[in-house]
C-alpha positions in Angstrom: 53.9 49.6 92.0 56.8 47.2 91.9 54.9 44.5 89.7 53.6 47.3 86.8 57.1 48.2 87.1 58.7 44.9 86.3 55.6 44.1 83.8 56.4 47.6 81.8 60.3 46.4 81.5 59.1 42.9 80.2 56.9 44.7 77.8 59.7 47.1 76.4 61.9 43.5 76.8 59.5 41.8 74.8 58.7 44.6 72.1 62.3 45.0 71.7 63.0 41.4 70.8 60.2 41.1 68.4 60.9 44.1 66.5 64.8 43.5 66.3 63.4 40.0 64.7 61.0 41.2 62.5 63.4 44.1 61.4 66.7 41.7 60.3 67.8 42.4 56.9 67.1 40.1 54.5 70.0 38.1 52.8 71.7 40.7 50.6 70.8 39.7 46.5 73.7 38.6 44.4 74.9 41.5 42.0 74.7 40.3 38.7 78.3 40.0 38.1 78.6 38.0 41.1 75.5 35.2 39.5 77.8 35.3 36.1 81.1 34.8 37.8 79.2 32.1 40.1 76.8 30.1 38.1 77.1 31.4 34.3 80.8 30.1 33.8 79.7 26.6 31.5 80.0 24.4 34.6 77.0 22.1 35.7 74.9 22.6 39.3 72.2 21.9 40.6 68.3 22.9 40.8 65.7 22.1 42.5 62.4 23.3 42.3 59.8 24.1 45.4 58.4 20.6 44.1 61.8 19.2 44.7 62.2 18.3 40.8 65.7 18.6 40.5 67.9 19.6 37.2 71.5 19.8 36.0 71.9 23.2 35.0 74.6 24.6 32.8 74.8 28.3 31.8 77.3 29.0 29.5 79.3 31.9 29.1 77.8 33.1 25.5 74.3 33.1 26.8 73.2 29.7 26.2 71.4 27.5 28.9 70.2 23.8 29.0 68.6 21.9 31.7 68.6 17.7 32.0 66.2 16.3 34.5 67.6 14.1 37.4 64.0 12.3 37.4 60.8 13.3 36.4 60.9 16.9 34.3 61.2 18.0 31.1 64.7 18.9 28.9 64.9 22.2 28.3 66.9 24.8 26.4 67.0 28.4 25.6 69.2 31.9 26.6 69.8 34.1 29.8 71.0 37.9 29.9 71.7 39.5 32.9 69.6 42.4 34.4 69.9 45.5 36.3 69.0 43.7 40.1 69.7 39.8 38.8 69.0 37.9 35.1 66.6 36.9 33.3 65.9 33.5 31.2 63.9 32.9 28.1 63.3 28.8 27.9 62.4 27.8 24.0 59.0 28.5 23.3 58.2 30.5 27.0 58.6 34.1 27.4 61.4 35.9 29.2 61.3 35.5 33.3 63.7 37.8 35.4 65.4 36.7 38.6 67.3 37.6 41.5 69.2 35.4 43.8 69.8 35.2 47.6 72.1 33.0 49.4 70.7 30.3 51.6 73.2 28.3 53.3 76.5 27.1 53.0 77.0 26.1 49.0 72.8 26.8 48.3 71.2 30.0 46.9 67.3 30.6 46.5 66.3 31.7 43.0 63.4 34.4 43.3 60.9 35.9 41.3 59.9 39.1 43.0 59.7 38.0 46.4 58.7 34.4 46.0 61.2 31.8 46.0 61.3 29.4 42.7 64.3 27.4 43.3 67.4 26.6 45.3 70.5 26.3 43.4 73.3 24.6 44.9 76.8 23.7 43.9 
């Protein structure tokens, strides 16, 4: 009796555990004023793709966007507008793509297109 005692407690132990973990809350997405006041201001950061190409990136305040390669990749150029839940971007000659962004450390955010993660921009 004692040891399907102590095995039921470990059990409930266990299933606790593993359901607190797979029940965290996600990092909480940035508002969309908070990704204009942080990253749309005209200052230069940093992105880096899953690939780990990595870009300067400057937003600017009027909508405008450019991106210079540290390395391999390709210039780039076009407008962003925020959303509703994030922004959206519309590179020259590409159609529009729409964004939110999670933080991911300490100065590092990860860029994500629905659920999957696209980039991490840091500062």
């Amino acid at each position: 009796m004692r040891a399907h005692t102590a095995s039921t407690i470990t059990a409930a132990a266990a299933a606790v555990f593993f359901t607190g973990a797979v029940l965290a809350e996600p990092a909480a997405k940035l508002a969309p004023t908070d990704i204009q006041s942080t990253f749309f201001t005209g200052q230069p950061f940093t992105a880096a793709t899953t690939a780990n190409v990595k870009y300067k990136m400057t937003f600017s305040a009027d909508g405008k966007m450019k991106r210079q390669p540290a390395g391999a990749g390709s210039k780039g150029e076009g407008t962003w507008q925020l959303s509703k839940d994030g922004f959206c971007t519309t590179w020259s000659g590409a159609k529009a793509n729409c964004f939110t962004i999670v933080p991911a450390g300490d100065n590092k955010w990860s860029v994500l297109k629905g659920s999957t993660i696209m980039a991490t921009w840091s500062k």
